[in-house]
FISE-252014 format. One record per residue: residue number from 1; x, y, z of N, C-alpha, C, O in turn. Coordinates in Angstrom, 1 decimal, padded with zeros to 4 digits. Layout:
N
  zake     n.X     n.Y     n.Z    ca.X    ca.Y    ca.Z     c.X     c.Y     c.Z     o.X     o.Y     o.Z
   NUM       X       Y       Z       X       Y       Z       X       Y       Z       X       Y       Z
...
END
This chain:
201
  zake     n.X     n.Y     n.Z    ca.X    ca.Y    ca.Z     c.X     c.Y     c.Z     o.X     o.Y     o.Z
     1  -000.6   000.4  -005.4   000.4  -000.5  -005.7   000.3  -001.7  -004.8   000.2  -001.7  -003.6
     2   000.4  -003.1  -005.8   000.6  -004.4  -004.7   001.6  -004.8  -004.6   002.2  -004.4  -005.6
     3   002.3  -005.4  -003.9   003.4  -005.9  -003.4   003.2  -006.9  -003.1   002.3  -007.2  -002.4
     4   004.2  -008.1  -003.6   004.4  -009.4  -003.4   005.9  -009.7  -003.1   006.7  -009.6  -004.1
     5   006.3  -010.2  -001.8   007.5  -010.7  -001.8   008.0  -012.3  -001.5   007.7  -012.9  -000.4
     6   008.4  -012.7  -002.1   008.8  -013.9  -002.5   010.0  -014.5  -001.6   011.1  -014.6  -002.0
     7   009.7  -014.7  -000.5   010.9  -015.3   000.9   011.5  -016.7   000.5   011.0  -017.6  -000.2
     8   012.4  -016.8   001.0   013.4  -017.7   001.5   012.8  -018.1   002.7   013.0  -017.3   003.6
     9   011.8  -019.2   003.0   011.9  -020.2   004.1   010.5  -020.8   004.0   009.9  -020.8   002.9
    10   010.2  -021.3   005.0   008.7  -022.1   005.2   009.2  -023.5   004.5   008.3  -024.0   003.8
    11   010.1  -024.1   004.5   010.4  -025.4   004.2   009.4  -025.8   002.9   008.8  -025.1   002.1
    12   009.5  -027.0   003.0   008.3  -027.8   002.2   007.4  -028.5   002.7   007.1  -029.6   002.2
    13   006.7  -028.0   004.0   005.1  -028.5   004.7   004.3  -027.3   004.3   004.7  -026.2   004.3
    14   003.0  -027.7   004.1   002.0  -026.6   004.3   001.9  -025.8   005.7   001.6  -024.7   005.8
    15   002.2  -026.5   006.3   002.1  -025.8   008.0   003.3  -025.0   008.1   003.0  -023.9   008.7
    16   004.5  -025.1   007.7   005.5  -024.5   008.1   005.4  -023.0   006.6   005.3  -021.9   007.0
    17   005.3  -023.2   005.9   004.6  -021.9   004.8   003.9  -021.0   005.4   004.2  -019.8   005.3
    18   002.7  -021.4   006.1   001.8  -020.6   007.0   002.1  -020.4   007.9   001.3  -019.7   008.5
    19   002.8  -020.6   008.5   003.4  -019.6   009.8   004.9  -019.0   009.3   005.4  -018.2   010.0
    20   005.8  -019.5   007.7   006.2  -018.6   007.9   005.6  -017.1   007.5   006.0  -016.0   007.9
    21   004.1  -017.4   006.4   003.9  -015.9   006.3   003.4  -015.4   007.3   003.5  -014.2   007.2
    22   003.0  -015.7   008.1   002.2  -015.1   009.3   003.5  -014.3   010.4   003.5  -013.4   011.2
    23   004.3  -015.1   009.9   005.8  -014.2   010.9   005.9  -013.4   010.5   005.5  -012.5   011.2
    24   006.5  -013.1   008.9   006.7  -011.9   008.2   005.3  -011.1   008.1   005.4  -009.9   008.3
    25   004.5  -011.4   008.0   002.9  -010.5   007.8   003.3  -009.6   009.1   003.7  -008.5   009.2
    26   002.9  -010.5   010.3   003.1  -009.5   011.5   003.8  -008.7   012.0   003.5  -007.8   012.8
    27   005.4  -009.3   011.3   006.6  -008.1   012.1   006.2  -007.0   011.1   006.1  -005.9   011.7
    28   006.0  -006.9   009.7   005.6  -006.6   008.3   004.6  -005.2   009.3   004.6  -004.0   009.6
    29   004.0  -006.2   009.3   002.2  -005.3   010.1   002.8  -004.3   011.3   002.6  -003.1   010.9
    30   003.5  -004.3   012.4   003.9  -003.8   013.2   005.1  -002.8   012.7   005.7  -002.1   013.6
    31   005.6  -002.7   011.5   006.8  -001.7   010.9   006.2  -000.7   010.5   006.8   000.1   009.9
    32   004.9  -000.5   010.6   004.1   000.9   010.1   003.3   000.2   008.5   002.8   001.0   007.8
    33   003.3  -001.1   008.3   002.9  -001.2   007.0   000.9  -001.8   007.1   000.2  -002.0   006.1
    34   000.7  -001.9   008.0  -001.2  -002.1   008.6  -001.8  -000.9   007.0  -001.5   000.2   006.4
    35  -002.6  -001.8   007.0  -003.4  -001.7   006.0  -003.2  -001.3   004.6  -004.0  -000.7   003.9
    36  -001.6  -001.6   004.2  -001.1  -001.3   003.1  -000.3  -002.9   003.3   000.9  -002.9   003.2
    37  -001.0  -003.8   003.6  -000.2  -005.2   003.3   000.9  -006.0   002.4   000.2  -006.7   001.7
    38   001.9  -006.2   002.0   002.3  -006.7   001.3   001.9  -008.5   001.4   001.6  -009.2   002.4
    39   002.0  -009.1   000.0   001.4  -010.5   000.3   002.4  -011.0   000.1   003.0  -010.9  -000.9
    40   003.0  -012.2   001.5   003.9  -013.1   001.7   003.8  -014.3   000.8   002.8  -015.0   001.0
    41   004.6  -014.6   000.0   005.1  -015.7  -000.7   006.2  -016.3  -000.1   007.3  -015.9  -000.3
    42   005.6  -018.0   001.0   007.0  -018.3   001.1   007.0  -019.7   000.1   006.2  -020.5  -000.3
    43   008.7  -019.3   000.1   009.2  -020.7  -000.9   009.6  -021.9  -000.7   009.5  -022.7  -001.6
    44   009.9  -021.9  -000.1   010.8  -022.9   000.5   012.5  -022.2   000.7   013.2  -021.3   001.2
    45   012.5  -023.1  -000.1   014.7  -023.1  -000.6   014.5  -021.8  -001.4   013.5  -021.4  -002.0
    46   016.1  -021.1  -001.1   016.3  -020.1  -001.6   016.4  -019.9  -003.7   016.2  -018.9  -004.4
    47   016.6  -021.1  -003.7   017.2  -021.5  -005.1   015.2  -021.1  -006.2   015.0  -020.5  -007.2
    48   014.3  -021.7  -005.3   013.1  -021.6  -005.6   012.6  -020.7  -005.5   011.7  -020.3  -006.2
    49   013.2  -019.6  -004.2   012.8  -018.1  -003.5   013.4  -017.2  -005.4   012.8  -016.5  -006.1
    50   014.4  -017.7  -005.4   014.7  -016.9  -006.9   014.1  -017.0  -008.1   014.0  -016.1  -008.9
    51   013.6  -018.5  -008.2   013.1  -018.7  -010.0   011.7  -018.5  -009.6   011.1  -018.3  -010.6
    52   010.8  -018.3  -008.4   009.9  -017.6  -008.0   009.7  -016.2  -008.3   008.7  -015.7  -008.8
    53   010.5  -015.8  -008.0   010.5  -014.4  -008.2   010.9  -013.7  -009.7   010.7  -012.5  -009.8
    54   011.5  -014.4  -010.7   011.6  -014.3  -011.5   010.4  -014.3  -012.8   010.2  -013.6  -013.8
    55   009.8  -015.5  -012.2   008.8  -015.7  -013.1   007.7  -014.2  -013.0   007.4  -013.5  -013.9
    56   007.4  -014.3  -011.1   006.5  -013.3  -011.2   006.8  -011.5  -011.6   006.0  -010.6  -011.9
    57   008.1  -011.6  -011.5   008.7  -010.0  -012.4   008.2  -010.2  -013.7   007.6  -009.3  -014.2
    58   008.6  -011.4  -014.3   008.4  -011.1  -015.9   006.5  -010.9  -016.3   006.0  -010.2  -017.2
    59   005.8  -012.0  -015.1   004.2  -011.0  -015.4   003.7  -010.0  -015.1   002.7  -009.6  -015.7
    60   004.6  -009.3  -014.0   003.9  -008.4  -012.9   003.5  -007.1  -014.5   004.0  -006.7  -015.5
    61   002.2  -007.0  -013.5   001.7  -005.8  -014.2   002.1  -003.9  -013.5   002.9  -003.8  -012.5
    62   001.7  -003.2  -014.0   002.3  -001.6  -013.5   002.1  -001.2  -012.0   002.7  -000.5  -011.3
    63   001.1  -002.0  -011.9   000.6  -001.8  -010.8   000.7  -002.6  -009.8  -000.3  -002.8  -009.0
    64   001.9  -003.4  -009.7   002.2  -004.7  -009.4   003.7  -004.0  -008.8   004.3  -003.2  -009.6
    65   004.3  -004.2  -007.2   006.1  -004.4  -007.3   006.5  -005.9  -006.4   006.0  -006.4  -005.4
    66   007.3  -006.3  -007.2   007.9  -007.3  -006.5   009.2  -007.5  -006.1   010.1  -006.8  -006.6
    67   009.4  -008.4  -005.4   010.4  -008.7  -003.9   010.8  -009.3  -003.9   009.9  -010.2  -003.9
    68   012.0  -009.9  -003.8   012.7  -011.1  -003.4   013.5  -010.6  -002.0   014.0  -009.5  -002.1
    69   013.6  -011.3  -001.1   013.6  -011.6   000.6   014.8  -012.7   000.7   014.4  -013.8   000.9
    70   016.0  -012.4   000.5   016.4  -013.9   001.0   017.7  -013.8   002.3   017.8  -012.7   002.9
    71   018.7  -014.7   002.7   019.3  -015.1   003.3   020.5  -014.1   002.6   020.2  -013.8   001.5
    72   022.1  -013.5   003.1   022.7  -013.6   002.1   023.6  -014.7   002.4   024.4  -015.0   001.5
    73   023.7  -015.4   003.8   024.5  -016.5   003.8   025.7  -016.3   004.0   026.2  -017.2   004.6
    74   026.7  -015.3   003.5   027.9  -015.3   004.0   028.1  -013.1   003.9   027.1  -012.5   003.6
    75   029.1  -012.5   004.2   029.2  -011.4   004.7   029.1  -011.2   003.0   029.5  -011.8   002.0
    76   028.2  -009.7   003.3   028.6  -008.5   002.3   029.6  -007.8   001.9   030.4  -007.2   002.7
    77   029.7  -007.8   000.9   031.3  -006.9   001.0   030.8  -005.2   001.1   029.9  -004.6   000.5
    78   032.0  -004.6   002.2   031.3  -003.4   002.4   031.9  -002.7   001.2   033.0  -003.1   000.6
    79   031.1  -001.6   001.0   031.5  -001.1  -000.2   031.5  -001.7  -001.7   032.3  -001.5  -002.7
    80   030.2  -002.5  -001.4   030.3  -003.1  -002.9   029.2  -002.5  -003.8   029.0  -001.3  -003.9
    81   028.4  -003.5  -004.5   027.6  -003.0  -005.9   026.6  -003.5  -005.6   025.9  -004.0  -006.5
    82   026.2  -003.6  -004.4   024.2  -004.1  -003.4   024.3  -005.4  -003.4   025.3  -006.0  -003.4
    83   023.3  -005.8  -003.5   022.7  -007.3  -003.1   022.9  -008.2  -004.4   023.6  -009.2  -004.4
    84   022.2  -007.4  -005.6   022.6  -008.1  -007.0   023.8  -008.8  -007.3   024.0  -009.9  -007.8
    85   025.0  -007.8  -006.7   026.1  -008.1  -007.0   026.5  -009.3  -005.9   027.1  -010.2  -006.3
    86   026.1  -009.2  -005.0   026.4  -010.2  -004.1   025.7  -011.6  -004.4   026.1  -012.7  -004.2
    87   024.4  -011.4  -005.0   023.9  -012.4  -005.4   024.6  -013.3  -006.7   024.7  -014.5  -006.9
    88   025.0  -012.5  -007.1   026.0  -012.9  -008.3   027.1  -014.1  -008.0   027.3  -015.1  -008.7
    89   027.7  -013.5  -006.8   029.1  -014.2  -006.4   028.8  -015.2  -006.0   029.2  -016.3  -006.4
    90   028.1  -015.2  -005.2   027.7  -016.3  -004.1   026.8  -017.3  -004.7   027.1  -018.5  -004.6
    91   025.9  -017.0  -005.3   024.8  -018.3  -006.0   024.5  -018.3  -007.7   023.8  -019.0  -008.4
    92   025.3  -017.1  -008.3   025.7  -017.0  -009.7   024.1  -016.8  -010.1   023.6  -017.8  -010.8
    93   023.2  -015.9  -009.9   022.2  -015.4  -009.9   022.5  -013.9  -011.0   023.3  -013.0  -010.9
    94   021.6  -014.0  -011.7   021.8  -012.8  -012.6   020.4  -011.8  -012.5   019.2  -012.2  -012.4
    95   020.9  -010.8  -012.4   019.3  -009.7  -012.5   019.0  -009.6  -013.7   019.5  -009.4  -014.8
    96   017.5  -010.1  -012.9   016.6  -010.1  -014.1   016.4  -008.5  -015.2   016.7  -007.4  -014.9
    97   016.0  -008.8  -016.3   016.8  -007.1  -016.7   015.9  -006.2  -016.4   016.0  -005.1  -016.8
    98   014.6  -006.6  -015.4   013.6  -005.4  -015.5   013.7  -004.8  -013.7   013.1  -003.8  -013.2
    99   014.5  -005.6  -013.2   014.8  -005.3  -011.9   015.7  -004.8  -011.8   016.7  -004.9  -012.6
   100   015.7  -003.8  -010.3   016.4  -002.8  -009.6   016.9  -003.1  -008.3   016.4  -003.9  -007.6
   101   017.7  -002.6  -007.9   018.3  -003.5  -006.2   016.8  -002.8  -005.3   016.9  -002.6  -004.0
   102   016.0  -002.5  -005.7   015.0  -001.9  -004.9   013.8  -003.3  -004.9   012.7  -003.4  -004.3
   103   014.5  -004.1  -005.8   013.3  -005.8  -005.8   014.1  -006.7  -005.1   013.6  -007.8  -004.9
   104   015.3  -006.5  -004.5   015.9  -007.4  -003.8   016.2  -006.9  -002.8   016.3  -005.7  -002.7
   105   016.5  -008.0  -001.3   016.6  -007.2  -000.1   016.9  -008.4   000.3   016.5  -009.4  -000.1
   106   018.2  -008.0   001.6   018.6  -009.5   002.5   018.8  -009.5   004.0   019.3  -008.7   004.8
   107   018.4  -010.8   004.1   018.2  -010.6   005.8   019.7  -011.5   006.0   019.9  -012.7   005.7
   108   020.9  -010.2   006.5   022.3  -010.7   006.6   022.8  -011.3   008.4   022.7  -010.6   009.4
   109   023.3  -012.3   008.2   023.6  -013.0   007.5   022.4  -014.3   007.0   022.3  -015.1   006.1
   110   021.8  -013.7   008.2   020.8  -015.0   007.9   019.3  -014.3   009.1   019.4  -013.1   009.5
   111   018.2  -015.0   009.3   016.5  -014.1   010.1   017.1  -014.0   011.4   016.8  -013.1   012.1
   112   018.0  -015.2   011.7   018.3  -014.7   013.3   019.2  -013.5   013.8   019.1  -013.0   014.9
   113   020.2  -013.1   012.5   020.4  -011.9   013.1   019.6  -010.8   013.9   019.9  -010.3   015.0
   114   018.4  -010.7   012.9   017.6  -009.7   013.5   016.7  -010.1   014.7   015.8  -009.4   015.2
   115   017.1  -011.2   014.9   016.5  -011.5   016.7   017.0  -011.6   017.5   016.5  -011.9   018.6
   116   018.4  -011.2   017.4   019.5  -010.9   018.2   019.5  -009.1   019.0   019.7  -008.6   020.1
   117   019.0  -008.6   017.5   018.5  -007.6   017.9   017.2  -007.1   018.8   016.9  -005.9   018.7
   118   016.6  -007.8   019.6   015.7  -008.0   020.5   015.7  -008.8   021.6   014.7  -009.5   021.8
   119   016.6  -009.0   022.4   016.9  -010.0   023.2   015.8  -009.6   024.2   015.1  -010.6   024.4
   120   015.7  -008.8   024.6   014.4  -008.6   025.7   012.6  -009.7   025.0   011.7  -010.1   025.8
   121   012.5  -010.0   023.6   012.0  -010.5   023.2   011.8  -012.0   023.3   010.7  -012.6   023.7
   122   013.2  -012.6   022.9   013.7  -013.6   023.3   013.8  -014.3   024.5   013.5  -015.5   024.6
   123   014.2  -013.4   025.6   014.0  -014.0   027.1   012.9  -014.2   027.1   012.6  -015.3   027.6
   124   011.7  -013.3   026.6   010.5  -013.7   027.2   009.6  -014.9   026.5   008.6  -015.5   026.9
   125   010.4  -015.0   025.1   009.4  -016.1   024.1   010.4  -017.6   025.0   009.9  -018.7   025.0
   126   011.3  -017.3   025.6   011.8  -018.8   025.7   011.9  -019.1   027.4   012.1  -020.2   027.8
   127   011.7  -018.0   028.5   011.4  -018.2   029.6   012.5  -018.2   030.8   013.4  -017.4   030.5
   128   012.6  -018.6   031.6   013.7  -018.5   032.6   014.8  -019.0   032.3   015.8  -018.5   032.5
   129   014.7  -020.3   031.8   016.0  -021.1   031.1   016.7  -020.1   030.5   017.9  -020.0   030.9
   130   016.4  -019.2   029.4   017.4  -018.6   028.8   018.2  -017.8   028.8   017.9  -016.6   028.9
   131   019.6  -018.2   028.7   020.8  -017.5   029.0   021.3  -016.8   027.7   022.0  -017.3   026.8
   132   020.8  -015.5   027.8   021.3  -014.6   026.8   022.8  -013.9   026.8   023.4  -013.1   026.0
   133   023.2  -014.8   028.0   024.8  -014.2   027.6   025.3  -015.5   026.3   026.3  -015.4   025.7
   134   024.5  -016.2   026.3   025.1  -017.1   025.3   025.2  -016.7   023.6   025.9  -017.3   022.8
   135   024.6  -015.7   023.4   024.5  -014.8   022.6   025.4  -013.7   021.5   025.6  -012.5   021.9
   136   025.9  -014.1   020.3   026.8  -013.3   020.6   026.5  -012.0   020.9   025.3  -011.6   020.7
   137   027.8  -011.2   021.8   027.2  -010.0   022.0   027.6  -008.6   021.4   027.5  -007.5   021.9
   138   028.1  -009.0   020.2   028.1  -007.4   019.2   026.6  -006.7   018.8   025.5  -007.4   018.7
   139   026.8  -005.5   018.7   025.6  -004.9   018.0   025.1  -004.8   017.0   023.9  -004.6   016.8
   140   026.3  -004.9   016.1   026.6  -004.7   014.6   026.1  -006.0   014.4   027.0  -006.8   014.3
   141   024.9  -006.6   014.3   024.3  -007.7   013.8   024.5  -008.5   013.0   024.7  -009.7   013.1
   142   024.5  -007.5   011.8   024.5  -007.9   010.3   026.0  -008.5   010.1   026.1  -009.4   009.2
   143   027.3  -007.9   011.2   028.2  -008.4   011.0   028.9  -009.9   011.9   030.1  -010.1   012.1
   144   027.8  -010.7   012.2   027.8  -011.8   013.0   027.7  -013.0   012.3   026.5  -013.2   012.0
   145   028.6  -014.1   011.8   028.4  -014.9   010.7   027.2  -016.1   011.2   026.8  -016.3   012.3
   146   026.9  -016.6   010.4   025.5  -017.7   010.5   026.3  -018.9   011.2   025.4  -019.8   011.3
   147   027.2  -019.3   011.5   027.7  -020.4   012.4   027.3  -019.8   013.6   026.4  -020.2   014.3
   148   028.0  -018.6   013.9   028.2  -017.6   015.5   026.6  -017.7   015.7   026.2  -018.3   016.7
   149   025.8  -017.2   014.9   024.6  -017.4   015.6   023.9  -018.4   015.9   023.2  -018.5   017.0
   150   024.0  -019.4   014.9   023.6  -020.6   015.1   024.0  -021.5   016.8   023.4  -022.1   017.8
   151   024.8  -021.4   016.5   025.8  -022.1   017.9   025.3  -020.8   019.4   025.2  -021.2   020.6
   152   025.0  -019.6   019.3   024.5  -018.6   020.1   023.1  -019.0   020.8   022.7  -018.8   022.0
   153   022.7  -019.7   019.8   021.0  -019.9   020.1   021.2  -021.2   020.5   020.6  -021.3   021.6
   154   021.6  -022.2   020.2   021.7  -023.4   020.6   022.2  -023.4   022.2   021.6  -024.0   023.0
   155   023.3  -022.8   022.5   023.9  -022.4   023.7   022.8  -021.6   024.9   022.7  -021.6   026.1
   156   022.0  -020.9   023.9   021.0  -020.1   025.0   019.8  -020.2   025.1   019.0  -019.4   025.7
   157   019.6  -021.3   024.5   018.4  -022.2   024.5   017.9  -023.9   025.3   016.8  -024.3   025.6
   158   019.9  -024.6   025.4   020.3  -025.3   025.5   018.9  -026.0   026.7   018.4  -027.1   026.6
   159   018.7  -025.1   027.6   018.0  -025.9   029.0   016.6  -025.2   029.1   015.8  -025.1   030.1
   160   016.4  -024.7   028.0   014.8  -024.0   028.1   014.2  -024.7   027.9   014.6  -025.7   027.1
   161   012.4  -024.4   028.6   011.5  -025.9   028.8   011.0  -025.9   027.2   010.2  -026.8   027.1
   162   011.2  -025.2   025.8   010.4  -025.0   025.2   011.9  -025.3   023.9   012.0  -024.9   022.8
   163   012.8  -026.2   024.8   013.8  -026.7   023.9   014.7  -025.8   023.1   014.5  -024.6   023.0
   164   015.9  -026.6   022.6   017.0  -025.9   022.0   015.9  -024.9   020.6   014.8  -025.3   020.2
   165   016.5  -023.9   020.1   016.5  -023.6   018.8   016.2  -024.5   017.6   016.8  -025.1   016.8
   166   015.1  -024.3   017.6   014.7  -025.0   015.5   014.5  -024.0   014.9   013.6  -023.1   015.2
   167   015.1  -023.8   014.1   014.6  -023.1   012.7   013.1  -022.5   012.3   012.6  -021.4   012.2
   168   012.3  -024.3   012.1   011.6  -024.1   011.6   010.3  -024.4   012.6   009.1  -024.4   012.3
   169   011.0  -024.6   014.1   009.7  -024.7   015.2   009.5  -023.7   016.2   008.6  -023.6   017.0
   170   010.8  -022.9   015.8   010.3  -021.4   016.7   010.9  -020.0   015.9   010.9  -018.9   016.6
   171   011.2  -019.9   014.6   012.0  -018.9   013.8   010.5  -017.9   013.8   010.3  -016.7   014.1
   172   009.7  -018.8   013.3   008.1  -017.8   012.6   007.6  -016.9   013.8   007.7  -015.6   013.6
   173   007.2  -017.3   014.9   006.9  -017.4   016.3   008.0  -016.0   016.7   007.7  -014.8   016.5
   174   008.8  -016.3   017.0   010.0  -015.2   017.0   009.7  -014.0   016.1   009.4  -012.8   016.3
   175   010.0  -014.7   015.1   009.6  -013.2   014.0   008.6  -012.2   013.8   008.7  -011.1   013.4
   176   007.1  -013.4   014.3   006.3  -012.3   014.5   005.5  -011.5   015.6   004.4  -011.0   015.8
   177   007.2  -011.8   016.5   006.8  -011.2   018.0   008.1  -010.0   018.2   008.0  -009.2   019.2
   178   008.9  -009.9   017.5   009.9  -009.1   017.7   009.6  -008.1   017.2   008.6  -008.0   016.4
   179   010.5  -006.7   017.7   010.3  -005.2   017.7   010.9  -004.7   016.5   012.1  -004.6   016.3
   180   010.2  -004.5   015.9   010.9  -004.0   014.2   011.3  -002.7   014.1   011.8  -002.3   013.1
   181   011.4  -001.8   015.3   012.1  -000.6   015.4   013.2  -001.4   015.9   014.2  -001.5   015.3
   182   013.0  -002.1   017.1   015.1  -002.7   017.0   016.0  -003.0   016.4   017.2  -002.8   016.6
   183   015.3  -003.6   015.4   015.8  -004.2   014.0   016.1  -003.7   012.7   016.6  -004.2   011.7
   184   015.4  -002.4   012.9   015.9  -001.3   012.3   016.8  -001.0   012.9   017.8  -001.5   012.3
   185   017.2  -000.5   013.9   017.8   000.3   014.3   019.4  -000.4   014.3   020.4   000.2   013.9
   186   019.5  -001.9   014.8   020.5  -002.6   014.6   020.7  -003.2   013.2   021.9  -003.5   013.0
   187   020.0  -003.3   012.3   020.7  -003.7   010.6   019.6  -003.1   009.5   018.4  -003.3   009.2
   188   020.8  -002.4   009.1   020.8  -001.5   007.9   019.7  -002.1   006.7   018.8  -001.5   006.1
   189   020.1  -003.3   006.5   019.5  -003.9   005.9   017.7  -003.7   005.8   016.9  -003.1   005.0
   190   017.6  -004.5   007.2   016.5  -005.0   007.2   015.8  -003.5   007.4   014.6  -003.5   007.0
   191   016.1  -002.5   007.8   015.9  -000.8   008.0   015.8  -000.1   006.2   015.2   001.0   005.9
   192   016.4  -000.8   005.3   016.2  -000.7   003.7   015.1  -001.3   003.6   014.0  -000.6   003.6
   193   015.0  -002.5   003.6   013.8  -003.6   003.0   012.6  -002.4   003.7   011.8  -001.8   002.9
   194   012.5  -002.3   005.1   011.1  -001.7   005.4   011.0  -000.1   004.5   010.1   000.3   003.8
   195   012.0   000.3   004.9   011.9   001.9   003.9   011.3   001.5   002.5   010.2   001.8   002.0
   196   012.0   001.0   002.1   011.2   000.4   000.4   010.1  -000.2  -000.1   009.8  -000.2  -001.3
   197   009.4  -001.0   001.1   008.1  -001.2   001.4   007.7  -000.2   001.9   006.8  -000.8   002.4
   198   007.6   000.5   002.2   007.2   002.0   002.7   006.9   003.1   002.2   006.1   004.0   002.5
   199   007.6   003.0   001.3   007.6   004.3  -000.2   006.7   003.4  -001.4   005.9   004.0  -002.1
   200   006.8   002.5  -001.4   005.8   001.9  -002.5   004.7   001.3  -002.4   004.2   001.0  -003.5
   201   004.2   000.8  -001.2   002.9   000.2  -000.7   001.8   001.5  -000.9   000.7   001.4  -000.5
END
């Protein structure tokens, strides 16, 4: 079985595409998935991460699964109807009819959660400057809204020689240096996405 998953990020430069797949490839590679590769598609915008993924469901052949990877941008409702349904509310996104919540997966609220989950990571990708009490400090990750973190990283980044927080000049870098058993261990989510690349690679 091949696997293709269709992400939410890498802007619109060729440079920023290739390091975002090389983020996801590596944390990807390091979750137990080495030599059963899934192939990174990044999209840019999430809006494109979807009609991306769409298209390639409707060719994918038997021997083909595919993925969609995105942001979910604002909280989950607990106890709801998965990702679909949340996709529904939020960006009025319909499942496609040959898909299963097992083709969708979300990094909640947004990729920095799960680098929150590695702070021992963090100190060391950004150096003595950073103050990780700036950080929020719950465990529950997934339940940390994308302002709190935003403003977390900016605050604990603020005086490191390797500058505040970008997105898109140190998110990839990050991602494909962090501990993907932490990030299991701290959101559910991202502990689904790998299980399900795991059973079907």
């Amino acid at each position: 079985m091949s696997i293709k998953i269709y992400v939410e990020g890498g802007g619109d430069t060729r440079d920023l595409k290739l390091r975002c797949r090389r983020g996801f490839s590596e944390f990807l590679r390091k979750s137990g998935l080495e030599g059963r590769m899934p192939r990174i598609v990044a999209c840019g915008g999430r809006q494109s991460a979807y009609d991306d993924f769409c298209t390639a469901l409707k060719k994918a052949g038997g021997d083909e699964f595919i993925v969609l990877l995105v942001d979910s941008e604002d909280a989950v409702a607990a106890g709801g109807d998965g990702p679909w349904s949340h996709l529904k509310v939020r960006d009025n996104w319909d499942k496609p009819a040959t898909a299963t919540d097992d083709n969708v997966h979300l990094m909640v609220w947004c990729m920095e959660a799960w680098f929150v989950a590695d702070r021992e990571t963090l100190a060391a990708f950004f150096g003595q400057q950073f103050n990780a009490n700036a950080l929020p400090a719950r465990e529950d990750v997934e339940n940390i809204s994308k302002p709190d973190l935003y403003a977390g990283f900016e605050n604990a980044t603020r005086t490191c020689k390797k500058g505040k927080y970008g997105k898109g000049r140190h998110s990839f870098d990050i991602l494909a240096q962090i501990d993907p058993a932490k990030v299991m261990a701290a959101s559910p989510y991202a502990r689904r996405l790998i299980n399900t690349l795991r059973v079907n690679a």
